[in-house]
N, C-alpha and C positions, 0 to 999 in steps of 0.2 A: 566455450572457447577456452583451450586452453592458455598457460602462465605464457609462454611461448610467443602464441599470437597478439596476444594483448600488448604485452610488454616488451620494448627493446632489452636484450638481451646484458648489457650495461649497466640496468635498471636494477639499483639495490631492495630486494623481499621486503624488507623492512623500511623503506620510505614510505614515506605519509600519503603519497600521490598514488604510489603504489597497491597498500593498502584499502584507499578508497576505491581507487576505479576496483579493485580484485570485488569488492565487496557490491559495489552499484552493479559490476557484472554478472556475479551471482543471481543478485536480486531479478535483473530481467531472464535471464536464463530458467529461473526456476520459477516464476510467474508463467512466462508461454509456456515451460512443461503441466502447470496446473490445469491452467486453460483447455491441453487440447481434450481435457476428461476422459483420460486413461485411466483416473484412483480415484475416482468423484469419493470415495468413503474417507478420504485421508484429507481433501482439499482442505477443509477450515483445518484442521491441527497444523500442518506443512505452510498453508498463508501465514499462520500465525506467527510461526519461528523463521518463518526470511522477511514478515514484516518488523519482528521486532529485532532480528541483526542487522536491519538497513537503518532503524534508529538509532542501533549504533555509531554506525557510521554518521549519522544526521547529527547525532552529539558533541562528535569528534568535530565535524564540523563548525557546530554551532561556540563550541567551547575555543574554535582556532584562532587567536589575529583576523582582522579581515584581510582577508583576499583580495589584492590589486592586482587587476589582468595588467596582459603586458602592451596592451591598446588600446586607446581609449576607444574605438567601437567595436563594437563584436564585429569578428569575422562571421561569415556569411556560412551557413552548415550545411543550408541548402534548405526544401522542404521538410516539415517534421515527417516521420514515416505515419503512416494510418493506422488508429489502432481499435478504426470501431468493430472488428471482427474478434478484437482480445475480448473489447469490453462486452458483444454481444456471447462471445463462450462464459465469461466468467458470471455473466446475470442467471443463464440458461444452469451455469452449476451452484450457484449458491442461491438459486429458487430455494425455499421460502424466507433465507434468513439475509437476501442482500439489501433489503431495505432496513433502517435502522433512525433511530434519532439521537443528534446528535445539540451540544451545546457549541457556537462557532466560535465563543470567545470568554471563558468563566470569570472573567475579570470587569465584564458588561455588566453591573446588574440588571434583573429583572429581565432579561435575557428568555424567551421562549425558546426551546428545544426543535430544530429544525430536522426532515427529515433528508436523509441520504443514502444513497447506495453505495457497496462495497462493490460494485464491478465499478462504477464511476471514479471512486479515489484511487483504484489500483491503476486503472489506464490510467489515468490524472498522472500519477507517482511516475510510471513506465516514459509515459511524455518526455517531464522533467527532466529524469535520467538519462533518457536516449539521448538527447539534447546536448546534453554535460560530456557523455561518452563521442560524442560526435567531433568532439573539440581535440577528446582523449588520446582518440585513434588517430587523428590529424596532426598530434605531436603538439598541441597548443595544450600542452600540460597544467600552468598557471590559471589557464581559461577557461577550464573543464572545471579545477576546482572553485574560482569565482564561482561560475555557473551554480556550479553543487551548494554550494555554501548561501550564493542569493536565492535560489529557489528552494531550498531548506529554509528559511527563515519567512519568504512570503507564500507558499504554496502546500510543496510536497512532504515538508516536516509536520505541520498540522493535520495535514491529510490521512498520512499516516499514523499520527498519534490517534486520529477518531478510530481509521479503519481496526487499528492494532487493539483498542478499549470496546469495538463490537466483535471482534474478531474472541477476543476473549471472555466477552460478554457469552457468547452462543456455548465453549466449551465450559464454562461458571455451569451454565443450567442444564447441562447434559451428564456433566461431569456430578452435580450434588440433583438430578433427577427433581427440577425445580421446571415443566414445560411452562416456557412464555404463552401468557396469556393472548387469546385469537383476538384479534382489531377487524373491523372493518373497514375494508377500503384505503389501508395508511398505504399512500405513495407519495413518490418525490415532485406529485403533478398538485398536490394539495394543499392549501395555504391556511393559513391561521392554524397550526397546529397548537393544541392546549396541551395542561398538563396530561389529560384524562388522553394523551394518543402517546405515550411514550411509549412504549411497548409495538413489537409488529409481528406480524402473523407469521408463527413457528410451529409451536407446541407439539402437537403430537406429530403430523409431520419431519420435523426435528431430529423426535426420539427416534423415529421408524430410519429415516434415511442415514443418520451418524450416534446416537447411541448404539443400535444394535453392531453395527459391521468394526465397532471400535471396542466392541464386547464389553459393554456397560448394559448392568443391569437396568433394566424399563419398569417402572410403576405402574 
């Protein structure tokens, strides 16, 4: 969507409102283009750099004044849109490295390592944001960014801060030719996860589906 449609045309480039929504637009705009697995060989590099310019923005956020909407209850957006067909392409393209473990709070200690999926936080994020844009596009400016700003702080910021640290985790061992060691069984349905499960099933798989087509040499 172009600057055009997004933005009334009044609307100063350089506003803060501006800014965000151009950059949360991005971010779903180039997530469904992942999705429909037209570049499955680019998918992780490409998540990784629109997950980590939506931090961006999640910074900017987090670093703002709070945000007082201009209501004291949320207007009504409507239903949220469905997004388990995002989240069922993105599991089906980051087979074998969408599972992942994850620490949910490093300030916990003694805190075990939980597992999660990277098609789940991305549809998580996509949620969030539609959400916030939903407010956007309806002219309730102040309320999108509340939005953005409260679910950055209780959901879609942490969310994305895991997905962004596996997300870069996968190109770390592709990139220095290190294959993740093979697990049995690690899913997001399995509980008591120990130290001995941090690790999830990649390795050579891995190499063969995105080292080669990113022409990185294979061991």
């Amino acid at each position: 969507m172009s600057d055009a449609t997004l933005h009334a045309t009044t609307q100063d480039p350089d506003d803060f409102a501006v800014q965000i929504a151009d950059q949360v637009e991005s971010f779903l705009v180039a997530v469904g283009e992942v999705a429909k697995g037209d570049e499955p060989d680019s998918a992780v590099p490409f998540l990784l750099l629109e997950v980590s310019q939506l931090l961006l923005a999640g910074g900017r956020l987090g670093a703002h004044e709070d945000i007082v909407p201009d209501e004291r209850y949320e207007p009504d957006t409507g239903p949220d849109a469905d997004v388990d067909e995002l989240r069922e392409n993105l599991a089906r393209l980051l087979d074998p490295v969408d599972v992942y473990s994850e620490v949910f709070d490093p300030y916990e200690p003694r805190k075990a390592p939980v597992p999660a999926r990277l098609s789940d936080d991305l549809s998580d994020i996509i949620t969030d944001l539609r959400h916030g844009m939903a407010h956007y596009r309806a002219g309730r400016t102040t309320e999108a960014l509340w939005w953005w700003q409260f679910s950055y702080f209780s959901n879609w910021g942490p969310t994305a801060s895991a997905a962004l640290r596996a997300l870069q985790s996968v190109l770390i061992h592709v990139r220095l030719n290190q294959p993740l060691e093979e697990l049995d069984g690690l899913d997001t349905d399995q509980p008591g996860m120990g130290d001995e499960t941090l690790e999830f099933e990649a390795g050579r798989v891995m190499q063969e589906e995105i080292a080669g087509p990113l022409g990185l040499q294979q061991g």
